[in-house]
N, C-alpha and C positions, 0 to 999 in steps of 0.2 A: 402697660401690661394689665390685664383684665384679670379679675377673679379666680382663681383656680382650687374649686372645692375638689380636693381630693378622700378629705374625708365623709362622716353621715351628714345629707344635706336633710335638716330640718326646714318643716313648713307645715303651712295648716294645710293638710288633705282636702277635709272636710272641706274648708272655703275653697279650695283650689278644682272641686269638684263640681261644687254648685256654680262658678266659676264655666267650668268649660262640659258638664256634661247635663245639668238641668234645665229643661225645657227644651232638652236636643230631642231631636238633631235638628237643625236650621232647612236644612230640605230632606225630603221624603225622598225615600231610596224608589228608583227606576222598576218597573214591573220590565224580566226578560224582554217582554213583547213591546217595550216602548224604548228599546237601547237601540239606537241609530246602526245602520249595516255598518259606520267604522268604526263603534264601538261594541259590534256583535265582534268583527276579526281580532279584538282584545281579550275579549273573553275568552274564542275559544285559543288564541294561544297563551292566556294562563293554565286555563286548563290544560294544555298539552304540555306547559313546563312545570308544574307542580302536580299534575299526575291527577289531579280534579276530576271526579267520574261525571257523568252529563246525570247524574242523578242525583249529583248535590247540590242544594240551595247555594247560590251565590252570594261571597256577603255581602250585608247593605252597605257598608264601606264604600265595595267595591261601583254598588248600584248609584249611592251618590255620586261618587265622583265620577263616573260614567256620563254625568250631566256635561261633561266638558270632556269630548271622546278625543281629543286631540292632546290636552292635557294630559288625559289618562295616557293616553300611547307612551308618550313621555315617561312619565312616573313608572310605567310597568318595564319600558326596555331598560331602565337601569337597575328597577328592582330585581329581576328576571336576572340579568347579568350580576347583579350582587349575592343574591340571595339560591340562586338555581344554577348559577355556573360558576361564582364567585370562589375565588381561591382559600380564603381562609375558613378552617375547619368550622364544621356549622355551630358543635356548641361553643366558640368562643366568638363566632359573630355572634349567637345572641346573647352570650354575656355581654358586651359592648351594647347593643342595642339596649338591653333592660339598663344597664346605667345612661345612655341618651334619654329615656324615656323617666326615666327618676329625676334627671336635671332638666327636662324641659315640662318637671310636671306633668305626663301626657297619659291621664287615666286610661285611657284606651290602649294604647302602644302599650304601657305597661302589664297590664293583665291579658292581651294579646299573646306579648311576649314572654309572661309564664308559663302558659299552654305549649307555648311555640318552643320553648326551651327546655322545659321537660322532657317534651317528645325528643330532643338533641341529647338529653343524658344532661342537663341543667338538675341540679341538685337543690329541695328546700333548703337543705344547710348554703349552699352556694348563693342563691338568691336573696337569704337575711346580708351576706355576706356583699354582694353589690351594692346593697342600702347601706353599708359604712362606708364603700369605694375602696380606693385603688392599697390606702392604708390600713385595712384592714389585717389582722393575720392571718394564715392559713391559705391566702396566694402564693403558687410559684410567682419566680419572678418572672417571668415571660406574662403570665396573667394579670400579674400588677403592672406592667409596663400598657399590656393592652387596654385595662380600665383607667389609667393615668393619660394614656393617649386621647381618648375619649373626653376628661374633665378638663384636660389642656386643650382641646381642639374645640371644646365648647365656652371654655373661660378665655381662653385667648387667641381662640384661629390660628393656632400652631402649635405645632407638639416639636416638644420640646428636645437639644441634644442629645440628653441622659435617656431619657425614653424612647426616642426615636434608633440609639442604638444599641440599645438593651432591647427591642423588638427585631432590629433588623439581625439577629445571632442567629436566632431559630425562623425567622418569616423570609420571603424571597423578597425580589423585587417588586414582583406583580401583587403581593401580599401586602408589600409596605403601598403600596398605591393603594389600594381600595381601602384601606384602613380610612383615610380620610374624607373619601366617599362614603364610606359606609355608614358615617360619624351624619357628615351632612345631609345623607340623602333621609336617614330615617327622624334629622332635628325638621329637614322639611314637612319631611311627615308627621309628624307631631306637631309643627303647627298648625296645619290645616285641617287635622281631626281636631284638636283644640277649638280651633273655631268656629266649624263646622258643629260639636257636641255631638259628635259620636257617640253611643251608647255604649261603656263598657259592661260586661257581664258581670260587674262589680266596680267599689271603689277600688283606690289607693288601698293596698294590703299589705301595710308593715307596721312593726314596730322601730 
């Protein structure tokens, strides 16, 4: 059985930062004009699933890892499929996401995903609130079962009885499926901004 913080996960920010976001990024984000024709038909079908105007900056993120257009293809049809077609309501993917991104340290992800989750109706009170985790107070239960899903699925590659069905009351079938996708695909994400030193628009921002 593996670790299963369900509560505040302490660590040093600061080192965890210099760590994975100083002297970043490891490669220079791709100019439009040098993103290969199969990693041009990625862009524009982000664009066309997230609603992206042609006269927005694309991110360097996205320009990095575009270095690998076949890769990318990968990473985007399941993001695409989680995040743009994906069954579970959007602010409680990204309540699940900001605690992935808390327990995999992922400067980036994380203040990504405060932006990303405000825009969803993600609440400041809500966000102190995922840096305690799943035991915190002032979660329904269905919320707590969601962020416990998440700390068991990172601490032990499987979630748990009690939580698995205390989610499955109010989530469908196709809900309980992506839950564990959803877990995985954005810790793979965070490791590869991690190592990559992506630039967040800030640290680690909590107390």
């Amino acid at each position: 059985m593996g670790e299963v913080i369900t509560g505040k996960y302490e660590f040093d920010a600061a080192a965890r930062v210099a760590q994975t976001v100083a002297g970043g990024p490891r490669y220079a984000p791709l100019k439009l004009e040098e993103v290969s024709p199969e990693g041009q038909e990625q862009v524009d079908a982000i664009r066309t699933a997230f609603h992206i105007p042609e006269g927005r900056p694309f991110p360097d993120v996205s320009l990095i890892t575009l270095r690998h257009p076949g890769m990318f293809k990968g990473q985007m049809v399941m993001g695409i499929e989680l995040a743009a077609k994906g069954t579970i309501p959007a602010r409680e993917r990204e309540l699940a996401i900001l605690r992935v991104a808390l327990l995999a340290r992922a400067p980036f992800e994380w203040c990504e995903h405060i932006d990303i989750g405000k825009a969803f109706g993600v609440t400041s009170e809500e966000i102190e609130r995922v840096i305690e985790g799943s035991s915190a107070p002032g979660w329904s239960a269905h919320e707590a079962a969601l962020l416990r899903a998440v700390e068991e699925l990172i601490g032990d590659h499987c979630m748990s009885d009690a939580t698995w069905e205390t989610l499955a009351k109010t989530y469908t079938e196709q809900q309980m499926l992506e839950v564990p996708m959803l877990v995985g695909a954005y810790l793979m994400t965070a490791m590869q901004q991690n190592s990559l030193k992506i630039q967040p628009k800030g640290g680690f921002e909590y107390r």
